[in-house]
C-alpha positions in Angstrom: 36.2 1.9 -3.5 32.8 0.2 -2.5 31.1 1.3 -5.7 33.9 -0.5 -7.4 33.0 -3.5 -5.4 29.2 -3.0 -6.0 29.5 -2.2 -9.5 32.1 -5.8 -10.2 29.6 -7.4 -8.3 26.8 -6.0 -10.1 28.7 -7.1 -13.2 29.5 -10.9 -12.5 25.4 -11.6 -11.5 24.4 -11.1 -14.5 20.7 -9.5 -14.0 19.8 -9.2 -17.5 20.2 -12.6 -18.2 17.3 -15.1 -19.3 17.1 -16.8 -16.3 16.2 -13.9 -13.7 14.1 -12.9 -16.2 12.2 -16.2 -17.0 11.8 -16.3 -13.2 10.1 -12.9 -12.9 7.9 -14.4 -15.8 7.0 -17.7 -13.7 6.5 -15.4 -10.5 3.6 -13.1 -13.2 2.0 -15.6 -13.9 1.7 -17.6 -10.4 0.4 -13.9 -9.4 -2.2 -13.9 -12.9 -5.7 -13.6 -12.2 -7.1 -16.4 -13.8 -10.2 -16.0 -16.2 -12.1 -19.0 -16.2 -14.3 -19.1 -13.0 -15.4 -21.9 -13.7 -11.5 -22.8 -12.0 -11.8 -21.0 -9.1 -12.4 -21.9 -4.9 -13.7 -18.1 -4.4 -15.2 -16.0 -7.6 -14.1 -12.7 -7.9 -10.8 -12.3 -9.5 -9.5 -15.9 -9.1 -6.2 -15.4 -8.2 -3.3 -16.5 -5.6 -4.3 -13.0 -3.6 -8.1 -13.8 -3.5 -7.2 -17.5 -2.2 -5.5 -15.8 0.6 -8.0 -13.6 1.2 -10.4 -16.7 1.2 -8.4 -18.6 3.4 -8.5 -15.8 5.9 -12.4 -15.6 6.1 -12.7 -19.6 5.7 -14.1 -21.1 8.7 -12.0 -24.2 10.4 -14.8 -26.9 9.2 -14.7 -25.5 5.9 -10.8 -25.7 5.7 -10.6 -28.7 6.9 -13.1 -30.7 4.8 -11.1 -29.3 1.5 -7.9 -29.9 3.2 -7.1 -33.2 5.4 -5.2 -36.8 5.5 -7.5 -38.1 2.4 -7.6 -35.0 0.1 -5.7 -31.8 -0.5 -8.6 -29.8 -2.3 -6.3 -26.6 -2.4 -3.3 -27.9 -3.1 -4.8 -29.7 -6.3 -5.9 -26.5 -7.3 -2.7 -24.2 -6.6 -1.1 -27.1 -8.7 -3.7 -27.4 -11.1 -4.6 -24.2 -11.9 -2.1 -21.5 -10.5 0.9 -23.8 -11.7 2.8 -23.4 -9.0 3.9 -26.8 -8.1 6.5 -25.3 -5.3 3.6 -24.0 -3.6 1.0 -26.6 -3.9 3.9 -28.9 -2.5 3.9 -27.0 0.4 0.5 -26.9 0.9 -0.2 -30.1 0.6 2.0 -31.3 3.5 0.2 -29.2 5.8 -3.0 -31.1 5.5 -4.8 -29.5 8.1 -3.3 -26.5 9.4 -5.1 -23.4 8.3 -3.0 -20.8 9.7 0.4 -22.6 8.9 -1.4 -22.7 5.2 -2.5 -19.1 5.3 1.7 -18.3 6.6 3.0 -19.9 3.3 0.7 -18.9 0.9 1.3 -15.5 2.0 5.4 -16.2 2.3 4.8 -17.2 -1.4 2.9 -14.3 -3.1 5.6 -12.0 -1.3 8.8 -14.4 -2.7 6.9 -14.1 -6.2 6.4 -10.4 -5.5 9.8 -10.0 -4.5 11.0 -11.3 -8.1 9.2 -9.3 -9.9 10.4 -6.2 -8.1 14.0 -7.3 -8.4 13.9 -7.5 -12.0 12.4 -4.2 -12.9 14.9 -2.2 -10.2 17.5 -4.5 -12.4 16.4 -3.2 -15.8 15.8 0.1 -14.1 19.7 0.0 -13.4 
């Protein structure tokens, strides 16, 4: 009986369709490494997961003079650069909060992660 459920409910979400699938697309290409270093904060691969990383190993006086009430260095950049307006949204209302920052830039990468990984157990099904 409760594979019956799973597989009508497995039926009426419509996984295949272009939207999840244009989602898992967005979520690549938030996650890209991004090839023109010219465009990135930290220069190795340039990338949502390097920023983090950065942010981790950024001092407080550093953080704070690319993030405060006048200018939102990073959030300019996510939104710039990365594309991910959600995200740079975020970031830009925490000003100057490096840990809260470093929380939702992680929370992000694993939400984008987390898209990815649904569609390809989806098409796996």
């Amino acid at each position: 009986m409760l594979w019956k459920i799973a597989r009508k409910f497995h039926a009426s979400c419509d996984f295949s369709s272009k939207n999840m699938r244009k989602h898992a697309k967005i979520a690549q290409q938030y996650l890209r490494i991004i090839p023109e270093k010219s465009k990135c904060f930290f220069c190795v691969d340039c990338s949502l997961y390097e920023f983090r990383t950065g942010l981790e190993q950024m001092s407080e006086e550093t953080f704070k003079y690319h993030s405060n009430k006048k200018k939102s260095d990073f959030a300019q950049w996510i939104y710039d650069v990365i594309g991910d307006k959600i995200l740079a949204r975020m970031v830009e209302k925490l000003k100057d909060d490096k840990n809260k920052t470093l929380i939702t830039v992680s929370r992000r990468i694993k939400k984008l992660e987390d898209k990815i990984d649904n569609l390809a157990r989806t098409l796996a099904f």
